[in-house]
N, CA and C atoms as a LAMMPS dump frame, in Angstrom:
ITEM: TIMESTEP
0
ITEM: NUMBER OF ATOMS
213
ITEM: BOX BOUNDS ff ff ff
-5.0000000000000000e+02 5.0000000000000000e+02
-5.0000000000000000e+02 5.0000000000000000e+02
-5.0000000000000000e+02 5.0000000000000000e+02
ITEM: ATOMS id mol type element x y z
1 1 1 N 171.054 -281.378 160.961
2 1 2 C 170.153 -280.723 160.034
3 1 3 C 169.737 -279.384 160.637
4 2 1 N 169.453 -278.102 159.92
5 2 2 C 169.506 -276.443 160.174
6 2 3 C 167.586 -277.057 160.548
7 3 1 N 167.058 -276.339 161.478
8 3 2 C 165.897 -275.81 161.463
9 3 3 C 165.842 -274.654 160.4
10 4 1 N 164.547 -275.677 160.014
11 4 2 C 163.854 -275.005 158.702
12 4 3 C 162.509 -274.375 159.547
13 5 1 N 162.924 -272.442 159.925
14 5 2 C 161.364 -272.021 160.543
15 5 3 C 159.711 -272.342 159.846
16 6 1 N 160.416 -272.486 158.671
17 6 2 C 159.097 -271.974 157.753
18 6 3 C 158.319 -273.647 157.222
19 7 1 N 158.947 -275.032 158.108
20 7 2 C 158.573 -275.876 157.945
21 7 3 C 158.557 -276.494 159.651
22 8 1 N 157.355 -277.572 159.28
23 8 2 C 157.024 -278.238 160.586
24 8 3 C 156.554 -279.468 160.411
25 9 1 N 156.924 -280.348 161.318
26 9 2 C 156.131 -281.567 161.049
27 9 3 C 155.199 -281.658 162.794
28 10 1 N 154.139 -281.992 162.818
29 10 2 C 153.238 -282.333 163.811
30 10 3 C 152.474 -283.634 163.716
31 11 1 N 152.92 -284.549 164.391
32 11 2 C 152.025 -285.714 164.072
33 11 3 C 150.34 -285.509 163.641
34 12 1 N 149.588 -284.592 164.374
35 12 2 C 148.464 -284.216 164.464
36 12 3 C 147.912 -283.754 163.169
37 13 1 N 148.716 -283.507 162.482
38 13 2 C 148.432 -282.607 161.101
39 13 3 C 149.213 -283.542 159.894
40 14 1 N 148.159 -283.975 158.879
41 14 2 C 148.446 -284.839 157.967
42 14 3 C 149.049 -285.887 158.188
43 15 1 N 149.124 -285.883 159.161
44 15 2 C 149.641 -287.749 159.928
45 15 3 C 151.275 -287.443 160.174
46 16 1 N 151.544 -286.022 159.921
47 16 2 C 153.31 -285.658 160.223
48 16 3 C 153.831 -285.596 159.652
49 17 1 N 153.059 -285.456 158.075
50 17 2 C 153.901 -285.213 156.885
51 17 3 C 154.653 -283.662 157.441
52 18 1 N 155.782 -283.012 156.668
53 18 2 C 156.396 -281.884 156.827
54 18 3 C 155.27 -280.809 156.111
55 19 1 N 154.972 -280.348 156.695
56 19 2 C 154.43 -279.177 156.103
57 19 3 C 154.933 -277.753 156.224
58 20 1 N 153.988 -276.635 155.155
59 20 2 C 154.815 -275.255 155.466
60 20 3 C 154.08 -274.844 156.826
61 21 1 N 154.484 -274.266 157.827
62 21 2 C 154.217 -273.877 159.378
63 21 3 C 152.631 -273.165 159.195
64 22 1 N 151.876 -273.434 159.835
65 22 2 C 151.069 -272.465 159.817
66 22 3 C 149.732 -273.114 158.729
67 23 1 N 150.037 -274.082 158.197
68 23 2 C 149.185 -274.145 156.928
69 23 3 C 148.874 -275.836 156.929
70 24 1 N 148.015 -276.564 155.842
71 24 2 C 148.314 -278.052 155.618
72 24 3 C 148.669 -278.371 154.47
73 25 1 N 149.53 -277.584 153.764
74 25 2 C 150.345 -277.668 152.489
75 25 3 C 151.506 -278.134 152.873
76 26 1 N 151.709 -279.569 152.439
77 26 2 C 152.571 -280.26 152.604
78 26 3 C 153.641 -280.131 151.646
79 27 1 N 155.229 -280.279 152.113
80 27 2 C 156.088 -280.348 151.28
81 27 3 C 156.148 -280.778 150.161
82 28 1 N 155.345 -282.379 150.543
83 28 2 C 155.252 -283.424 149.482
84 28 3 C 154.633 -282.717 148.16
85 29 1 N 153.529 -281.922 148.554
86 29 2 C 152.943 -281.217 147.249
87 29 3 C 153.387 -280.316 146.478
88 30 1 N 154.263 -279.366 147.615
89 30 2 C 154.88 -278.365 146.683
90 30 3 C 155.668 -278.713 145.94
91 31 1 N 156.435 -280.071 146.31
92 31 2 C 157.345 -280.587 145.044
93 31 3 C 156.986 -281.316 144.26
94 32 1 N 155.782 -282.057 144.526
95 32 2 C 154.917 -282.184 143.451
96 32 3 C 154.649 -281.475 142.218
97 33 1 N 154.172 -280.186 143.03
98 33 2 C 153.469 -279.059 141.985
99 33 3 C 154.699 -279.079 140.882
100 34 1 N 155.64 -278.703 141.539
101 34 2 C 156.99 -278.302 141.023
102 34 3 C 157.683 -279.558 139.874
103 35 1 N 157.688 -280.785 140.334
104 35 2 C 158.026 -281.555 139.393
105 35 3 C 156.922 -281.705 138.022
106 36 1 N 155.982 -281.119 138.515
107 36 2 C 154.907 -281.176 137.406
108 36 3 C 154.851 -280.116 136.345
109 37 1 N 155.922 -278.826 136.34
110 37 2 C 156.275 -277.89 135.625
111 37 3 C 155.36 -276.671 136.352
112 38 1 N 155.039 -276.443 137.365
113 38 2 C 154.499 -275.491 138.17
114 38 3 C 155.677 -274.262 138.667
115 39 1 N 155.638 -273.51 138.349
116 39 2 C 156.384 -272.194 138.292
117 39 3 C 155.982 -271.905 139.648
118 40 1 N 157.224 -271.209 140.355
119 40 2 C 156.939 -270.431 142.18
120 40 3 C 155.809 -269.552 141.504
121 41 1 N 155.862 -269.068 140.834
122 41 2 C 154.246 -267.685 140.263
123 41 3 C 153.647 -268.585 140.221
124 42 1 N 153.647 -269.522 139.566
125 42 2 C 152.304 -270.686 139.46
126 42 3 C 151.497 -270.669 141.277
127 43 1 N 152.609 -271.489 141.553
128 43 2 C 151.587 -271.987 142.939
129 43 3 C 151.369 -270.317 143.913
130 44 1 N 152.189 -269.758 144.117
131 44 2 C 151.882 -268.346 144.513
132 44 3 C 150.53 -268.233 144.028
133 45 1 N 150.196 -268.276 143.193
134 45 2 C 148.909 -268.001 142.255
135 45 3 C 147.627 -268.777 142.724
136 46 1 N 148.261 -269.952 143.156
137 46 2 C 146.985 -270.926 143.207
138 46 3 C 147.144 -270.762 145.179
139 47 1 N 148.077 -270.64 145.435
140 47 2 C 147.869 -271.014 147.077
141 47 3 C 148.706 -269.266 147.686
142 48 1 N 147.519 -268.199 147.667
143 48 2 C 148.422 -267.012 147.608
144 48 3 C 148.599 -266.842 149.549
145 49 1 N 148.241 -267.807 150.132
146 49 2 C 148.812 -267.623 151.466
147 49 3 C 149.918 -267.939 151.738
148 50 1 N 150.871 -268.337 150.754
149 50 2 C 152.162 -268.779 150.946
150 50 3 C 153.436 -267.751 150.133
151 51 1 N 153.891 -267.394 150.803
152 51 2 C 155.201 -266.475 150.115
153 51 3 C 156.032 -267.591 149.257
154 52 1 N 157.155 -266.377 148.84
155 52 2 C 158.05 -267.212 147.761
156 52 3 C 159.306 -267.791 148.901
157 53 1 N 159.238 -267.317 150.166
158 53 2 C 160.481 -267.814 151.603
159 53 3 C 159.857 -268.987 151.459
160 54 1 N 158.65 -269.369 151.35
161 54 2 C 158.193 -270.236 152.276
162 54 3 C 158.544 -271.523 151.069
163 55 1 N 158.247 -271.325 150.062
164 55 2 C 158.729 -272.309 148.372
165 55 3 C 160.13 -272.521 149.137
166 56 1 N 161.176 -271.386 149.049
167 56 2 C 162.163 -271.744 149.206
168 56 3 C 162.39 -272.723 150.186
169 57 1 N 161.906 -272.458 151.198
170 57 2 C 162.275 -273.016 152.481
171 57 3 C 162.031 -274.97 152.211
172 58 1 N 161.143 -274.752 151.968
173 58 2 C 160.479 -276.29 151.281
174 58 3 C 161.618 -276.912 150.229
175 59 1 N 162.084 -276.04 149.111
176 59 2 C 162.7 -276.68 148.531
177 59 3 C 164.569 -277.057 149.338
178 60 1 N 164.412 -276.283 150.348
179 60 2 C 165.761 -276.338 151.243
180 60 3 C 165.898 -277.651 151.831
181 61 1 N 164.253 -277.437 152.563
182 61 2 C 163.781 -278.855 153.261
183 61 3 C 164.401 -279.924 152.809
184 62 1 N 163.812 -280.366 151.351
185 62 2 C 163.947 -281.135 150.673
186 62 3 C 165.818 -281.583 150.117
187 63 1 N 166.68 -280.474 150.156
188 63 2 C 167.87 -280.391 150.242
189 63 3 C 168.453 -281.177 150.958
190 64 1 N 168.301 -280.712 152.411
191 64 2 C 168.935 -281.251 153.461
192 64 3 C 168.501 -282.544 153.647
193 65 1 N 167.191 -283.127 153.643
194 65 2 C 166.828 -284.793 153.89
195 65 3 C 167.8 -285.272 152.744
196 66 1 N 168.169 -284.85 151.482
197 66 2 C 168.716 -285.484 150.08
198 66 3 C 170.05 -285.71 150.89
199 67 1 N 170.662 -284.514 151.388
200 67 2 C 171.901 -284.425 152.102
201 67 3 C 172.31 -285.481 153.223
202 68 1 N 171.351 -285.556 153.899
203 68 2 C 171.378 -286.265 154.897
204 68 3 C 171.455 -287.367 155.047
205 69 1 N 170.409 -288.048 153.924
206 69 2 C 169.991 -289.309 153.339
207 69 3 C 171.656 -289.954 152.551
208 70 1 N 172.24 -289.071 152.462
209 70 2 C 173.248 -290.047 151.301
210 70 3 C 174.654 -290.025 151.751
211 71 1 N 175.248 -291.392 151.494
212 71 2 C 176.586 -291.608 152.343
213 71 3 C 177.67 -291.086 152.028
């Protein structure tokens, strides 16, 4: 699996969910937001400390575990 810079997991922080680096916005949410019909402008909007790399990066995240995960 590629290191994803713009994601981190730390046990210490949300119990080690993956989050975006730097922040406690967890992956889990941004694809949340996202399965919920939340537009990258959407959450940009609501959480403006986060760039549109950093969406991406999350949704990459989420790529590679899918990738990884399947035989």
């Amino acid at each position: 699996m590629n290191e994803n810079q713009y994601i981190s997991i730390d046990p210490g922080i949300l119990r080690g969910k993956p989050c975006i680096t730097g922040t406690r916005i967890s992956v889990e949410l941004i694809l949340e937001l996202l399965s919920l019909g939340y537009s990258i402008n959407d959450i940009l909007d609501d959480y403006p400390q986060l760039t549109q790399k950093q969406i991406f990066a999350v949704l990459d995240f989420a790529r590679e575990r899918i990738h990884v995960a399947l035989p």
